[in-house]
C-alpha positions as semicolon CSV with decimal commas, in nm:
position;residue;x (nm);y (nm);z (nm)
1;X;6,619;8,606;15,003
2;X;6,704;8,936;15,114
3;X;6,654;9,242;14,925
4;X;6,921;9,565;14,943
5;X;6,754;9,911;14,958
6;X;6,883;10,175;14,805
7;X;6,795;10,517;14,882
8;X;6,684;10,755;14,531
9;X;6,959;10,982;14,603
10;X;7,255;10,798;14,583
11;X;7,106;10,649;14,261
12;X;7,083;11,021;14,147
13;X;7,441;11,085;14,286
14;X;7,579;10,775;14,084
15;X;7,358;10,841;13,777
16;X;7,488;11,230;13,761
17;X;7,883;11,106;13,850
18;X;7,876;10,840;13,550
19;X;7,724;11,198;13,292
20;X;8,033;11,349;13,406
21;X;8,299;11,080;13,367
22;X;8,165;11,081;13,024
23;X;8,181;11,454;12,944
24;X;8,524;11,474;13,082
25;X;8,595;11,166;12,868
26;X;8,488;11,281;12,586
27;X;8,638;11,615;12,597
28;X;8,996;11,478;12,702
29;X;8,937;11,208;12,372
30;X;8,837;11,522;12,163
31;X;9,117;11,732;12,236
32;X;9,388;11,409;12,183
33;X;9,174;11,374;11,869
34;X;9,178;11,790;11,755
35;X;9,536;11,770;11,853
36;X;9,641;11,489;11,621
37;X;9,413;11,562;11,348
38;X;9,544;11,914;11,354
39;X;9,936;11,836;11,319
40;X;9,803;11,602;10,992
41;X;9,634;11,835;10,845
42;X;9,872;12,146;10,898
43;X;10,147;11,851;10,733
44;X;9,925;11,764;10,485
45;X;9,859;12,091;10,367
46;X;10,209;12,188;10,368
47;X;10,209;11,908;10,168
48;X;9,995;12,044;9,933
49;X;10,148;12,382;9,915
50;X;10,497;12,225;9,835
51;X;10,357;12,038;9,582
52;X;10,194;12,352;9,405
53;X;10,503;12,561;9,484
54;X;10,661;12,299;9,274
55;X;10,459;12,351;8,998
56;X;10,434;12,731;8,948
57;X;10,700;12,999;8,954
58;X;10,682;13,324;9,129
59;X;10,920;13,648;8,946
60;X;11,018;13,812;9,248
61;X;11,104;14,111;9,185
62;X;11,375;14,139;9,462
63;X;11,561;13,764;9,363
64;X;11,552;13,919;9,031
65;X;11,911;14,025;8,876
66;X;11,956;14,411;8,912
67;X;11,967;14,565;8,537
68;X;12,334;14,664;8,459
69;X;12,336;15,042;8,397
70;X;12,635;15,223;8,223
71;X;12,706;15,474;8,508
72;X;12,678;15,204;8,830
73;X;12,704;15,363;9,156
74;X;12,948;15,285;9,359
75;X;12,926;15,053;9,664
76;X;12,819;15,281;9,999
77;X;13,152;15,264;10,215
78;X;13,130;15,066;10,540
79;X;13,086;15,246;10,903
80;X;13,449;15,149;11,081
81;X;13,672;15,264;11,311
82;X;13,960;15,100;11,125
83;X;13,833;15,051;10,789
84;X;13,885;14,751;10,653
85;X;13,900;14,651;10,316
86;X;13,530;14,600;10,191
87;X;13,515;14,342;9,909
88;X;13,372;14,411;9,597
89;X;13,027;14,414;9,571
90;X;12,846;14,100;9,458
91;X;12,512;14,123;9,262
92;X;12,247;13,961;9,490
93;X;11,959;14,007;9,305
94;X;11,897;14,387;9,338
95;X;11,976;14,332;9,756
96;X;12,255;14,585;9,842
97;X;12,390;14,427;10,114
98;X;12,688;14,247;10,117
99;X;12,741;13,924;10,378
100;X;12,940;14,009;10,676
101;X;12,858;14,373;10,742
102;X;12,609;14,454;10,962
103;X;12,315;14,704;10,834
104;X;12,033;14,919;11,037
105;X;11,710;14,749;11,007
106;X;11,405;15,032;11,042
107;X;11,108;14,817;10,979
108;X;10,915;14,541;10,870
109;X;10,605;14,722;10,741
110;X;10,316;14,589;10,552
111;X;10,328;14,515;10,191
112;X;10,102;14,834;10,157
113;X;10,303;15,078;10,370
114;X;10,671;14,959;10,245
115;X;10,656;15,187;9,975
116;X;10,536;15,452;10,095
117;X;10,759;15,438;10,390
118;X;11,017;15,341;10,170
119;X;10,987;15,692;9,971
120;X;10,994;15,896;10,280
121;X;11,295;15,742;10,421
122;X;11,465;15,833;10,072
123;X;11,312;16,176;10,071
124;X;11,439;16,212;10,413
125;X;11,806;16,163;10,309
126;X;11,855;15,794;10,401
127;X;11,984;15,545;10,181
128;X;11,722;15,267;10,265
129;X;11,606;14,952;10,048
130;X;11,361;14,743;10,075
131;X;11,479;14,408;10,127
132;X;11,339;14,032;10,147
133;X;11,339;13,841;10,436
134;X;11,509;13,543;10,495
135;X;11,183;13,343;10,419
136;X;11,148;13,539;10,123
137;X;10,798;13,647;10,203
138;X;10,823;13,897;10,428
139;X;11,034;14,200;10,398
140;X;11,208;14,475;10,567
141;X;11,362;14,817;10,515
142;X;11,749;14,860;10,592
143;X;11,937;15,143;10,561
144;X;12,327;15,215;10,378
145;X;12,617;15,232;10,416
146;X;12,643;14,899;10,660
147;X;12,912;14,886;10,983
148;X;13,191;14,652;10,958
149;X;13,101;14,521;11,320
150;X;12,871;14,584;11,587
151;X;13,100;14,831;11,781
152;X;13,100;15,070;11,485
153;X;12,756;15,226;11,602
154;X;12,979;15,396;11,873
155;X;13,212;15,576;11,655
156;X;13,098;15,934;11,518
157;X;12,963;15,811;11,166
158;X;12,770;15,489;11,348
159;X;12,619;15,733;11,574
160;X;12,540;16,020;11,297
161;X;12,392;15,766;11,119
162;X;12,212;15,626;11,372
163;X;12,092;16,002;11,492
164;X;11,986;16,028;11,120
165;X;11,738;15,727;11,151
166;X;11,571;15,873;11,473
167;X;11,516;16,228;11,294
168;X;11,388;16,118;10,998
169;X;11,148;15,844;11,265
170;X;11,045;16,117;11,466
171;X;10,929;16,320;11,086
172;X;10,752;16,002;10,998
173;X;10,580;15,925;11,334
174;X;10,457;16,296;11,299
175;X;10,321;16,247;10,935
176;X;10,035;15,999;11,021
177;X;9,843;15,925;11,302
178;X;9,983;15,518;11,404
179;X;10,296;15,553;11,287
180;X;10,572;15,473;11,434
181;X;10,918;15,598;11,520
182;X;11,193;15,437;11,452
183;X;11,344;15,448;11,752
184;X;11,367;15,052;11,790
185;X;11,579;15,047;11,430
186;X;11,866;14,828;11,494
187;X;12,200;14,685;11,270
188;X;12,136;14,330;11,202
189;X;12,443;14,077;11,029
190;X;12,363;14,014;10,711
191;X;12,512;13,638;10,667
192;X;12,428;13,610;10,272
């Protein structure tokens, strides 16, 4: 009978290789694992928050029908070169905006600056509201009256407007340190 040798240090070598085959293994099987557990529990929780969603109602104040006053104001007149026929305004639940026109959007500030930001941009001279998102959680602050298209920011009133916006930015950037200008406020189509 004839015996094999084998030197220590390959059985070291071996011994170490096999520890990290199995560390690698079980780190690629724990991601997979993390990774599919995760995407059941995020849908399982959505689940959940259907489900409760379901169950209780939320009075938002902004899907809320706008009280009817006796002396209504009348709908801001759309930014055109040609001006078009606007059609009458629709109530959509205290949101301004009408579907089609396209409206400056300043910011999407935090549920604790929107008002405050909100009262400066009215104390500033521009017609802004604070509108829901399409989500309906977030929200954002647009400005009246709205452009018929996207050209209209070229003509004189899309461009006094738009100067307007950047003034009252550059007052508000000034007011608090972290603030920000509006410099990056845009018009956005409102689809309804």
């Amino acid at each position: 009978m004839r015996s094999i040798r084998i030197p220590l240090g390959f059985l070291w070598l071996l011994g170490v290789c096999v520890l990290i085959l199995a560390v690698v293994a079980y780190a690629f099987g724990y991601g997979r694992g993390r990774s599919a557990g995760f995407a059941e529990g995020v849908s399982q929780k959505l689940e959940e928050q259907a489900a409760q969603a379901s169950v209780r109602t939320v009075r938002d104040p902004l899907r809320q029908p706008a009280p009817v006053s006796v002396a209504a104001e009348p709908a801001p007149e759309p930014v055109s070169a040609e001006r078009p026929a606007a059609p009458a305004p629709v109530p959509t639940g205290g949101d301004p905006r009408q579907a089609g026109y396209w409206y400056f959007t300043l910011a999407r500030p935090s549920a604790a600056a929107a008002n405050d930001m909100l009262a400066f941009c009215r104390a500033e001279g521009l017609d802004a509201h604070l509108v829901s998102e399409d989500n309906g959680k977030s929200r954002k602050i647009i400005v009246l009256p709205p452009l018929a298209n996207a050209e209209a920011r070229k003509t004189p009133a899309g461009q006094a407007l738009e100067a307007k916006i950047k003034k009252a930015g550059d007052r508000w950037k000034a007011k608090a340190k972290g603030n920000r200008n509006f410099s990056d406020a845009y018009p956005e189509l409102f689809k309804g």
